[in-house]
Each structure stands twice: as structure tokens, then as C-alpha cells.
C-alpha positions as MATLAB code, in Angstrom:
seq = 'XXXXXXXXXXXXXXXXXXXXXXXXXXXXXXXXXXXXXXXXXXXXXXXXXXXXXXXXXXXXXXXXXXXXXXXXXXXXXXXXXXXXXXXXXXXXXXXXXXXXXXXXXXXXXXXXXXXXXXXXXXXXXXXXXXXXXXXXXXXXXXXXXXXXXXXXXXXXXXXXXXXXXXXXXXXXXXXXXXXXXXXXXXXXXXXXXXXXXXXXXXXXXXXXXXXXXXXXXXXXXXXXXXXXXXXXXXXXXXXXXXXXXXXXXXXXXXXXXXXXXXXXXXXXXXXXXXXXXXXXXXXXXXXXXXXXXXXXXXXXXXXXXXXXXXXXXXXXXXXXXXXXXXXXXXXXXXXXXXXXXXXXXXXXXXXXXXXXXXXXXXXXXXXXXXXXXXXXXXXXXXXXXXXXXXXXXXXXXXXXXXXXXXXXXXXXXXXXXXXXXXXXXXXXXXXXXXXXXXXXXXXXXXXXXXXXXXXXXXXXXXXXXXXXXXXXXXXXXXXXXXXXXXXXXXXXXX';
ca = [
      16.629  -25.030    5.715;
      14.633  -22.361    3.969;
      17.185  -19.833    3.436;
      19.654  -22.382    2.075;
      17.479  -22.393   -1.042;
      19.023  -19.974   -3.417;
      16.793  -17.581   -5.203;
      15.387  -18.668   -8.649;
      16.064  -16.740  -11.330;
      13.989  -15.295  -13.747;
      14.358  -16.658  -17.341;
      14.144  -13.309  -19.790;
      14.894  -12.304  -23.405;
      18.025  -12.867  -24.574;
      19.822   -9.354  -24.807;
      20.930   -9.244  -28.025;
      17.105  -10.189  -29.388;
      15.229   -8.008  -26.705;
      17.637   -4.960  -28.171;
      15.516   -5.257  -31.350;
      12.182   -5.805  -30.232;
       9.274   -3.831  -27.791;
       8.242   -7.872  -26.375;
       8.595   -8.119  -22.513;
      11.915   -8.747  -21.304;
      11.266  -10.751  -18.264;
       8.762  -14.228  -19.040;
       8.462  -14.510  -15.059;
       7.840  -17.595  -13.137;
       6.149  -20.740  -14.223;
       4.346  -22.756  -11.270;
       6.954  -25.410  -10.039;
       9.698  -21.836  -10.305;
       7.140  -19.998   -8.029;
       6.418  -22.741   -5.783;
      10.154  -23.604   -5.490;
      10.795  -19.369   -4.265;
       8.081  -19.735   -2.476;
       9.020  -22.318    0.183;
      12.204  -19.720    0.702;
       9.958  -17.584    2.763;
      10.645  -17.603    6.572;
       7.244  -16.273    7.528;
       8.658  -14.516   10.201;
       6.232  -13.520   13.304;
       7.176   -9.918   12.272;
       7.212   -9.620    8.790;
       9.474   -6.097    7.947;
       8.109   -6.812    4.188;
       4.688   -5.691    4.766;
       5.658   -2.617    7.181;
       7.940   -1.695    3.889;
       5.260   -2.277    0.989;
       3.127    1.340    0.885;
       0.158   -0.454    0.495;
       0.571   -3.275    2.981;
      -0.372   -6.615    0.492;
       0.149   -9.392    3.469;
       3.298  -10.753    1.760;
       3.962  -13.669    4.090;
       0.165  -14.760    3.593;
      -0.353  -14.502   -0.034;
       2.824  -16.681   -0.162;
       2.072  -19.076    1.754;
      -0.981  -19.601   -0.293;
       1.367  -19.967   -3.512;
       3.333  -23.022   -1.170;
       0.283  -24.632   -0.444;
      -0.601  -24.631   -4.208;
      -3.967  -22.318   -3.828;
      -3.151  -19.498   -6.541;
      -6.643  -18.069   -6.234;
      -6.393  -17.967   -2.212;
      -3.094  -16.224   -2.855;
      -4.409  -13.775   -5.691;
      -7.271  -12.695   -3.184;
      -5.056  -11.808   -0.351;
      -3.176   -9.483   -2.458;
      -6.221   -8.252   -3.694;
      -7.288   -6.897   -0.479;
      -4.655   -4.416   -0.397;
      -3.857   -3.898   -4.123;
      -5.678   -3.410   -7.243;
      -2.624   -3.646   -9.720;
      -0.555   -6.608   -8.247;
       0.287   -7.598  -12.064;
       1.524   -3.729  -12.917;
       3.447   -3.733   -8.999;
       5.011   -7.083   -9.425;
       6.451   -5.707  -12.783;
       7.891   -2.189  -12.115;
       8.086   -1.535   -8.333;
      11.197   -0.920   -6.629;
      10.686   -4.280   -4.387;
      14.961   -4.083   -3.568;
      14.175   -0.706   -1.697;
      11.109   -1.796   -0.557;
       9.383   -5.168    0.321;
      12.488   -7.006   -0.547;
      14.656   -5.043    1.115;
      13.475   -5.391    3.962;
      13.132   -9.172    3.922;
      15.397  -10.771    6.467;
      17.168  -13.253    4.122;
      18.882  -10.315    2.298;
      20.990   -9.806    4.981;
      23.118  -12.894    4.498;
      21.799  -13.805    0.898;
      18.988  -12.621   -1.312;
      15.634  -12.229   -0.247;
      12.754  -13.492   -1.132;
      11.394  -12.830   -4.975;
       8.230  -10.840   -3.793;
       7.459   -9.078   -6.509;
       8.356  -11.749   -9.146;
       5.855  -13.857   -6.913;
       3.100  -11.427   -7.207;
       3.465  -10.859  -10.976;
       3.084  -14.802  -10.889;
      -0.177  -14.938   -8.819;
      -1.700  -12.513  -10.924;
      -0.663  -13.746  -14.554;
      -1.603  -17.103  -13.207;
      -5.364  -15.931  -12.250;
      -5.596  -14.672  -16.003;
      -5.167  -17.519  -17.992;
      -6.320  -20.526  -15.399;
      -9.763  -21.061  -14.588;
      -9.850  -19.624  -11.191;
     -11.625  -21.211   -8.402;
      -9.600  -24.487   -7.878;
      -6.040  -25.314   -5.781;
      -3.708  -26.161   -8.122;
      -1.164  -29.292   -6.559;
       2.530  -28.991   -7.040;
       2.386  -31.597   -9.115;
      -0.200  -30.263  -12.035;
       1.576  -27.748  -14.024;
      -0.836  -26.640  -16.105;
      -1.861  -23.614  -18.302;
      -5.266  -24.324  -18.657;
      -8.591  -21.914  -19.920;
      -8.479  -18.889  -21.375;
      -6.704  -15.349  -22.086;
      -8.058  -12.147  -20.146;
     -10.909  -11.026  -20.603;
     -12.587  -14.257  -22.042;
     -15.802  -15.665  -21.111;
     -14.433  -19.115  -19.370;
     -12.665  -16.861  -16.646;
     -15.419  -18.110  -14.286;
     -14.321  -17.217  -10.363;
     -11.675  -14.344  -11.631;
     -13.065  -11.419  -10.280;
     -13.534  -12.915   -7.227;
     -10.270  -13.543   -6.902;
      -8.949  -10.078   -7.250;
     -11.935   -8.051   -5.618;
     -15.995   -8.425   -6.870;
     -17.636   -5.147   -5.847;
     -19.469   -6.442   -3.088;
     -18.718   -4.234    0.341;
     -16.606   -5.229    2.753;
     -18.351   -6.751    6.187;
     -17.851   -3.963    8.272;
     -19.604   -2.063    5.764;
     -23.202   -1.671    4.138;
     -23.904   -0.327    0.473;
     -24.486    3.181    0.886;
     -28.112    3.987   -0.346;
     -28.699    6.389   -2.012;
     -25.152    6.371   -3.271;
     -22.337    9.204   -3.124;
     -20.886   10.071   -5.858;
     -17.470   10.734   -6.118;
     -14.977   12.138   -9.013;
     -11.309   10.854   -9.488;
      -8.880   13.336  -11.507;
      -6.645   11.045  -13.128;
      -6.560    7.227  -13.996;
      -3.021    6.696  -13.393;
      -1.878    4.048  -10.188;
      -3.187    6.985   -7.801;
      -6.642    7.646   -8.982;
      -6.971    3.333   -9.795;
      -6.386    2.778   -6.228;
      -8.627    5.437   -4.858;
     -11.289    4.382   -7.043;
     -10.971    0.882   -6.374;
     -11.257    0.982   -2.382;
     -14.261    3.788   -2.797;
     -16.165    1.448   -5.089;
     -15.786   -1.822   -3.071;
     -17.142    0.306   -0.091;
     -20.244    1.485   -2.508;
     -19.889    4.538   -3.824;
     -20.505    6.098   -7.169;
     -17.389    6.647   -8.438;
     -16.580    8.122  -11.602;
     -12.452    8.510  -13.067;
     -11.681   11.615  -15.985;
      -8.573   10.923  -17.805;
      -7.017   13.966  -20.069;
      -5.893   11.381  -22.361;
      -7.772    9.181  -24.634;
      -6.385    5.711  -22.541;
      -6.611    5.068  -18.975;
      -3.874    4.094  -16.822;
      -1.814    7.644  -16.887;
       1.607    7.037  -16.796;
       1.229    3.230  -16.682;
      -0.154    3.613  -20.163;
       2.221    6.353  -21.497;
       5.339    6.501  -19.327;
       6.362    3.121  -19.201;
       7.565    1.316  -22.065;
       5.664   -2.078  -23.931;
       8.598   -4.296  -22.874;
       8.873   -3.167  -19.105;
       4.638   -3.400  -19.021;
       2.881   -4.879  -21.654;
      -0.676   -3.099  -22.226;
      -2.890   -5.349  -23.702;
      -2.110   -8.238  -21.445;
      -1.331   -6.860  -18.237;
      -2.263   -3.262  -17.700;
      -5.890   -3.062  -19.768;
      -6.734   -6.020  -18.213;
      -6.245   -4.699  -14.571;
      -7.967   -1.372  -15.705;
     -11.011   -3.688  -16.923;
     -10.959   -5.468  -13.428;
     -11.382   -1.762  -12.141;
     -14.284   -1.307  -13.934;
     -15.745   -4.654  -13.147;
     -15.992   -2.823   -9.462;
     -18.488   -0.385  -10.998;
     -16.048    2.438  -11.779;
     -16.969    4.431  -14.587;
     -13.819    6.060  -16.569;
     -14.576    8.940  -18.739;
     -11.476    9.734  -21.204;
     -10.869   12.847  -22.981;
     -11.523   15.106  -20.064;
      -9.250   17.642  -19.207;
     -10.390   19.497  -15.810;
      -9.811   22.909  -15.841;
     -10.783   22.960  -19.418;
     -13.346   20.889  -20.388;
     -15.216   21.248  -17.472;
     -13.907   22.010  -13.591;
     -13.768   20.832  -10.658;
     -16.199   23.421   -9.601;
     -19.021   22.360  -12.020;
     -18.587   18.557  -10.732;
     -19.436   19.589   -7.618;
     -21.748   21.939   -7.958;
     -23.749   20.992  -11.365;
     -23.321   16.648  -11.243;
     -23.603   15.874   -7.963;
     -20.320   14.877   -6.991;
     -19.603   15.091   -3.256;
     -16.061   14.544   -2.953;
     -12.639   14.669   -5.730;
      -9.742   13.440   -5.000;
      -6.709   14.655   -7.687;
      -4.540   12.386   -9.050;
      -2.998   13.648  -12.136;
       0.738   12.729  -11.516;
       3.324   15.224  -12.613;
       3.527   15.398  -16.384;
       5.571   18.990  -16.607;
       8.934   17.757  -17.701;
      12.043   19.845  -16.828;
      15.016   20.870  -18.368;
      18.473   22.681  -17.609;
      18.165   25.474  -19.367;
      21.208   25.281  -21.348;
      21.637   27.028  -24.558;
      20.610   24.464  -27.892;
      16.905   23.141  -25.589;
      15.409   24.098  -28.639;
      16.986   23.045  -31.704;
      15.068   20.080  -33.695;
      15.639   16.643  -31.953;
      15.519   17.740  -28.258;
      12.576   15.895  -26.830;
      11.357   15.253  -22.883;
      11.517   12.134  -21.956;
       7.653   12.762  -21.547;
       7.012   13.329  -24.984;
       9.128   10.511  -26.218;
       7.552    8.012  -24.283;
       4.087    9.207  -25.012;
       4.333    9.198  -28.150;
       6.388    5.508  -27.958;
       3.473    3.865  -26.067;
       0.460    6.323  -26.400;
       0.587    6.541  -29.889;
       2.510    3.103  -30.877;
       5.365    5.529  -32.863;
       7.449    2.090  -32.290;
       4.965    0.841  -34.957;
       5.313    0.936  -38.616;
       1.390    0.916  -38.938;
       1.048    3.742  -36.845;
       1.157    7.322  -38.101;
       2.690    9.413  -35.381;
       6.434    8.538  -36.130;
       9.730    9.605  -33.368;
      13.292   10.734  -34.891;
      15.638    8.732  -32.763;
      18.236    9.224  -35.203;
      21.244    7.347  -35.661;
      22.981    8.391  -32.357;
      20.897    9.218  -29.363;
      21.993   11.003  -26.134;
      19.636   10.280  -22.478;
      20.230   12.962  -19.629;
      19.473   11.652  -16.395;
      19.800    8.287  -14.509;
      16.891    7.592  -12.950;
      14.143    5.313  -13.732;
      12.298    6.944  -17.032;
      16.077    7.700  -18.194;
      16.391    4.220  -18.372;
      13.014    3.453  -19.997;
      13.714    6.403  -22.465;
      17.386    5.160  -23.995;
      15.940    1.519  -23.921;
      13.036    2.435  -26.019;
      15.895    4.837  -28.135;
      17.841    1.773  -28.816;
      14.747   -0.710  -29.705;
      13.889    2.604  -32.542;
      17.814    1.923  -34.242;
      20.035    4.601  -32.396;
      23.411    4.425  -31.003;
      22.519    5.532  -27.156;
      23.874    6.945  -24.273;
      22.528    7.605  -20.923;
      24.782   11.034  -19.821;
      24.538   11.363  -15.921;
      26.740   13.741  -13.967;
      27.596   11.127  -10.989;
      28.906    7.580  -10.632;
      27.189    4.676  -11.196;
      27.031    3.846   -7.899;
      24.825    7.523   -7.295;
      22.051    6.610  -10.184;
      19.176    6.968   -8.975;
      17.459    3.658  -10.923;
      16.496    0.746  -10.213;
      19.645   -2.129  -10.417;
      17.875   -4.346  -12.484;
      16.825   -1.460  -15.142;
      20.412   -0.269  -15.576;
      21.424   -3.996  -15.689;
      18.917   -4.680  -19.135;
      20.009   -1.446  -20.477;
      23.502   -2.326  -20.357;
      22.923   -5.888  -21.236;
      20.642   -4.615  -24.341;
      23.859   -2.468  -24.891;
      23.184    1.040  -23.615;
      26.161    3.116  -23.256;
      27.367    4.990  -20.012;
      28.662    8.503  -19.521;
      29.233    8.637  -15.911;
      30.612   11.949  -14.189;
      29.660   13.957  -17.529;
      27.407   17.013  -17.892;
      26.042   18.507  -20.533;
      26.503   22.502  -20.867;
      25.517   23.376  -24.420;
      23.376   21.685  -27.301;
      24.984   22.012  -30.745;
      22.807   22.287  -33.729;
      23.685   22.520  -37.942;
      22.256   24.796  -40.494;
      19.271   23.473  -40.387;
      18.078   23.705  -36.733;
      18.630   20.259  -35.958;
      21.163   18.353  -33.031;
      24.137   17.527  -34.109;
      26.075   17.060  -30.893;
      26.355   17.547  -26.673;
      28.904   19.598  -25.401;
      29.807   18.302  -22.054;
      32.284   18.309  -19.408;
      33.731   16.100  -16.787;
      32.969   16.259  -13.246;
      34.041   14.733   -9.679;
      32.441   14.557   -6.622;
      32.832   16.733   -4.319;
      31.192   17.017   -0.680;
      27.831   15.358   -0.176;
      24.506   17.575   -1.053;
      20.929   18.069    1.116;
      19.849   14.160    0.206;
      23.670   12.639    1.411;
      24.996   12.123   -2.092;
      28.042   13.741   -3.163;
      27.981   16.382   -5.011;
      28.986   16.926   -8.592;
      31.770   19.025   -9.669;
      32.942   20.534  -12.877;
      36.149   19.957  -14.050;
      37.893   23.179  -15.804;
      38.973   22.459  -19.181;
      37.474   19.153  -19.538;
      34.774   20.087  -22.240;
      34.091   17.476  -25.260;
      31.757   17.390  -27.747;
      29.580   13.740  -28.612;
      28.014   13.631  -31.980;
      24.433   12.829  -31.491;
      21.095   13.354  -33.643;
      18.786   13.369  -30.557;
      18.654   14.675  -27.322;
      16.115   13.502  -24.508;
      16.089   15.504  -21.315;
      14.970   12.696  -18.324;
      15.898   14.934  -15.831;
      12.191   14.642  -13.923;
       8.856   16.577  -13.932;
       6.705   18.094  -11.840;
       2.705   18.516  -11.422;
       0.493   20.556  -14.045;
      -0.672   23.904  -12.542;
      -3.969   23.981  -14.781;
      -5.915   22.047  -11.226;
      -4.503   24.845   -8.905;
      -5.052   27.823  -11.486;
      -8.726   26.897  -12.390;
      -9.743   26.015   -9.018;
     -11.049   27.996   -6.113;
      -9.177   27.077   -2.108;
      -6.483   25.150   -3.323;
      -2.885   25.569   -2.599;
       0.553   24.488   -4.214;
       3.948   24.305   -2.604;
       6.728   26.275   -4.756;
       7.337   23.484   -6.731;
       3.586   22.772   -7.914;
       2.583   20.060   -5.538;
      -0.898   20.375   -4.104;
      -0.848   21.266   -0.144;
      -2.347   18.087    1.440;
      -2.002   16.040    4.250;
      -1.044   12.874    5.201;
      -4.425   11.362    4.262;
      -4.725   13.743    1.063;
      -6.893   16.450    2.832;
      -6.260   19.312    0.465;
      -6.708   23.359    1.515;
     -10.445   23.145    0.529;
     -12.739   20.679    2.101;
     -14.003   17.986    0.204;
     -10.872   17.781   -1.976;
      -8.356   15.184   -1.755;
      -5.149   14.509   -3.761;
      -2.171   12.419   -3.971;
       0.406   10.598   -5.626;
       2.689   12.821   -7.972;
      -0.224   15.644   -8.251;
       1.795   15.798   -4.190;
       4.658   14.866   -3.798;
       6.277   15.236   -7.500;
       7.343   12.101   -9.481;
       7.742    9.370   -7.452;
       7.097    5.496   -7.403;
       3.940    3.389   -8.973;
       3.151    2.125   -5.452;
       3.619    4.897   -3.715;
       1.041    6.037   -5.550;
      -0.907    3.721   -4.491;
      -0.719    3.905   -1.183;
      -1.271    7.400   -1.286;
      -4.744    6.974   -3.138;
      -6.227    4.484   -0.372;
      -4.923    6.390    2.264;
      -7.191    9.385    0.750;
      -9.682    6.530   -0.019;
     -10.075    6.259    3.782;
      -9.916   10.031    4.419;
     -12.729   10.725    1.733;
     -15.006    7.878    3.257;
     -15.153    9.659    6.835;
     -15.178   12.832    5.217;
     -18.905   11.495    2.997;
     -20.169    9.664    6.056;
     -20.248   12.984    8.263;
     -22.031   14.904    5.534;
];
């Protein structure tokens, strides 16, 4: 029977080469590896996956495409619902989503979903599209992304013809996206296919927001995966305008009033990092996790061609256990330091994903559970030298249900370190609230919206981290067609 069939692994780096290098970890699944998961699918009458992915990609469907063999049928289910299926099958939290929800993780392990995706969508890149592939022709055949053989691609993940329900809008609406991070992609994505005018301004000088600068080369590769999913955006007809900071370079005010546009949505994340406010935040070698990543993937500092350099020094202390803490003493330990990950509850509490905290202690990441730092020491010179921490224990369970943290008196300690990075989360940038008329912000910075992303001020939407502080990739993206939607009704009653 189906769930018999254990789960296939992944084949990845080995550790001790991967610690040295920014290549992807994971290689993913060849065709006879996804075909094999594949048939491990149930495809129950009720599918609990789909009601748990934000952005509903028909999971049983699209995989039952990849059984039968048809790749491209599977890629253009998935595309129906998602415009970054080779970004989501890479760094979304399936085990707390999709996959754990599937029914044969209640007695086993469930079905690889997002491994799956990643597959369907590296496959559609370098084969020639419009053909069913048999089980029994493994084949890596035409050309790499972006090349001119790529033939029935785009129609595979989305062409920009409207959907049947719909009709080109003539003349067209045009309509601004703040932000090119997952977010603003998705918003764009669903308002272009539906034939508007849609046009994305990114602050920084790549698109993809914190898909380009947050996450690191060997958890998302940019080149081949992310520009290439950006380029499929554009292939809709979105235009993406970099070096564009609203609320200084121009506002949203002008874009509505001067060029035309009829509708924003905001999706500009939540780049303001935070820190504890212990004494030492500013001594030489304290970084945010922000900046250290940034200038890791934005600005290739893991490069030796590159001039925009990082100190990660010889010994290199991470506070925080989430996600980008992970990310941040990975990338640490790929630029020669020592590093540990300092988090002030037990493993079991961290707040990352299982399989990020298994690399990084695979890759050899060390961990200082139940520790928290109190004071930064510096030398002579202004610069770290070490973290003055002390132990805790948990005590009785916080707002969220976990336990919480304790000091323990007279347990301070001091661990010699060079660098410090604080990846203790971030919240959104107040320049969109302060430079723009009607809109309001909860006390910690999110924009007020809705459900569907209806801001204070009408004809404003927003989602994504610009709401709800940092969160996931996909929820992201579910909360950019969801405003999608809400801005379409909103343009078609004006």
C-alpha cells in the first residue's frame, strides 16, 4: 500500500564540504526519486494539505500529475495558485504547514510536498516543456533558464493571458506594488494575469526583497532559482522599477495623484532589526542579522571579487533561534568563524525550522541553550571581545504557551567572541506610515489592514510583514493575493 512506501530522502552536500562553501545544500529530487514519493500520496477526498498551504497550490493534483509522468501538467497546477513554487519548495515551513497536515504523518512521515514542488519547477527549467515525460525516460534534456529553446515554459507556470472568467481590462488600470519581496511578487502576479498595469518599486537595487537579501546562496540560490522566477514575473507584463525608495524618492501620494496609479498595495516586509538593549550594542563587530545577510547576499561580501567585505572574525556569537538565526551563523561559519547560536530556551522551544537547525549542527554550529546574554564586552579599541551571559531555566509558560525563561543568580560567564549578530527579529519601516496621508500603524509598526489588506485609506492595500511583522515566505504570499482579490473589486467599482 501507499503509505508503506517510506519517504525518499533527499541526497545533499556532504557536511563537512557544505561547511566551506555558499553551493546549495540540498540537490533535490531527480525524476524516478520524485515519481517514487509521488505514488506515496493518498489523494484523500479531503485533502488537509491544501486547507494548510496559505496559498492553496492543489497539492493532491499537481502530484498526481508528477505520478502520471506529465511534469508540465503538474508545474501548471501549481502555477495557478503560486508564482514562486521553486523559492516555496525550498524555504517554506511545509512540517507546520502542508506537510503537517498530511495524513500519513500521523503514523509515519508525510508526503515530501515541498521537495516535490521544488522538483516540478527545477524540472520545467531545464526540460523542454510541453511533452509527458514516461517513468521510464530519465532525462535532462534542453536548456538552462532563461534560454531560447525553453519553448512551452511560460505556459507552464502562468502566460499573461486572463483568466476565463475574466476579460482584459481596456483601457488598463494601473496599479503600484511597494516592495518586490514574496508579498508584492504575488500581488503583482495575480493583478497582471487579470490585466492590469502593474508596476513593482524596490528600495534596493535587486528585486526579490528578502528572498534576494535575507536568505542565504546555499538555502536559495539566486541566479538559478530566484532571478529566474522574478523574470517569469515579468514575462506577465510586470514592470519592476529598482532604486525607489517611497517616501523619499517619490510618495505614495504623487503615484496616485501625478502617474495615474489607481490602487497600491504595500509590501515592504519588516527590515527594522531589533536588539536588547544591553550595554556593549555598539562596540565594533555587533551587526543585525539584517545587515549581515545583506551584505552576505546583496553585496556577495562571501566573495573575494567583491568589494564590500564582513568581519566574521575568528569566533562568532548568533542571538536568537529562529529561522534567520540559523541562516546568519551558517553563513558565519561558511566566512571562517568558530560559531554559536546563543538562545535563552531549550532546543525543543527554538523557534526554527527542524531541518535548518539539523544542517547547522551537521555543518558544525555550536549550541548555547538556556543562555542569555546581559552585557557585550569590548577591548581598547572599541571592538567585541566577548558575551557575558547567564544561565536560565524555565519557568511557567508565557502569552504564546512556551515556558518562560528564567535567570539563574550567579550563573554569569563570559565567551570570547570577535562578532556579535543580534537575530532577535525586526519589525516594519515607519518611513510608509510617516510620509503618507490616512494610514495607520499598530504600536509595533504594522500597517492597520484587514483581512483582505484594506488599509485605513481607501485605495491602499498592504500585507505580508509591512502587517503582520516578520513572518513566513508563503504567508506572504497568501497575503498578497488575498489583497490581489480585494484591489480587483475595489478597481472594478471605480
Amino acid at each position: 500500500m501507499a503509505e508503506r512506501i517510506p519517504r525518499v530522502p533527499v541526497r545533499e552536500q556532504d557536511p563537512k564540504v557544505r561547511a566551506h562553501n555558499f553551493e546549495e545544500v540540498c540537490y533535490g529530487y531527480d525524476l524516478q526519486e520524485a515519481l517514487r514519493e509521488a505514488s506515496r500520496c493518498l489523494h484523500c477526498k479531503n485533502p488537509r494539505c491544501v486547507a494548510a498551504c496559505p496559498v492553496s497550490i492543489k497539492i493532491p493534483e499537481f502530484i498526481a500529475k508528477v505520478k502520471e509522468g506529465d511534469i508540465t501538467g503538474a508545474a501548471a497546477i501549481i502555477a495557478e495558485d503560486s508564482s514562486l513554487p521553486a523559492v516555496c519548495g525550498r524555504v517554506c515551513p511545509q512540517e507546520t504547514q502542508c506537510e503537517g497536515s498530511c495524513i500519513l504523518g500521523v503514523k509515519g512521515e508525510p508526503v515530501a510536498i515541498g521537495k516535490l514542488e521544488r522538483f516540478v519547477a527545477d524540472h520545467t527549467f531545464t526540460t523542454e516543456g510541453d511533452e509527458t515525460i514516461s517513468p521510464e525516460r530519465h532525462a535532462t534534456r534542453g536548456t538552462e533558464a532563461g534560454g531560447p529553446e525553453r519553448n512551452e515554459v511560460k505556459q507552464a507556470v502562468g502566460a499573461a493571458e486572463p483568466t476565463p472568467e475574466r476579460e482584459i481590462l481596456s483601457p488598463r488600470k494601473k496599479v503600484a506594488i511597494i516592495g518586490s519581496g514574496p508579498a508584492g511578487l504575488a500581488c503583482a502576479s495575480d493583478l497582471a494575469k487579470w490585466g492590469y498595469e502593474v508596476t513593482i518599486f524596490e528600495a534596493l537595487h535587486k528585486a526579490g526583497g528578502v528572498l534576494e537579501y535575507g536568505i542565504p546562496e546555499f538555502r536559495l540560490p539566486k541566479e538559478k532559482v530566484l532571478k529566474r522566477e522574478i523574470d517569469e514575473v515579468k514575462a506577465l507584463g510586470v514592470k519592476i522599477e529598482t532604486d525607489v525608495i517611497i517616501g523619499r524618492t517619490v510618495t505614495i501620494d504623487s503615484l496616485m495623484d501625478d502617474e495615474g496609479f489607481e490602487a497600491v498595495f504595500v509590501g515592504t516586509g519588516a527590515g527594522l532589526p531589533k536588539f536588547m538593549g544591553i550595554p556593549g550594542e555598539n562596540l565594533n563587530g555587533v551587526f543585525s542579522a539584517n545587515e549581515f545577510l545583506t551584505r552576505n547576499n546583496l553585496m556577495k561580501a562571501f566573495r573575494p571579487d567583491y568589494l564590500t567585505p564582513i568581519h566574521a572574525g575568528a569566533r562568532c556569537c548568533v542571538v536568537g533561534g529562529g529561522n534567520v538565526a540559523m541562516d546568519a551563523a551558517r553563513t558565519a561559519l561558511r566566512l571562517g568563524a568558530d560559531t554559536s547560536i546563543i538562545y535563552r530556551r531549550t532546543e525543543v522551544e527554538l523557534p526554527a525550522r527542524k531541518e535548518e537547525v539539523h544542517h547547522a549542527k551537521e555543518e558544525g554550529v555550536d549550541f548555547q541553550m538556556l543562555t542569555n546574554p546581559v552585557e557585550i564586552l569590548g577591548d581598547e579599541k572599541g571592538w567585541v571581545k566577548a558575551l557575558r551571559c547567564i544561565r536560565m531555566e524555565l519557568g511557567e509558560p508565557d502569552e504564546s504557551g512556551r515556558r518562560s525563561p528564567v535567570p539563574i543568580p550567579g550563573s554569569e560567564f563570559e565567551i570570547p567572541t570577535e562578532t556579535v549578530i543580534m537575530a532577535l527579529g525586526t519589525a516594519p519601516n515607519p518611513l510608509i506610515v510617516k510620509t503618507t496621508s490616512g494610514l495607520e500603524a499598530t504600536r509595533r509598526g504594522g500597517l492597520v489592514a484587514d483581512e483582505e489588506g484594506r488599509t485605513t485609506r481607501p485605495g491602499i492595500f498592504a500585507g505580508g510583514d509591512a502587517v503582520t511583522g516578520a513572518a513566513t515566505v508563503i504567508l506572504a504570499m497568501g497575503a498578497g493575493r488575498k489583497a490581489a482579490k480585494a484591489i480587483d473589486e475595489y478597481l472594478k467599482t471605480r
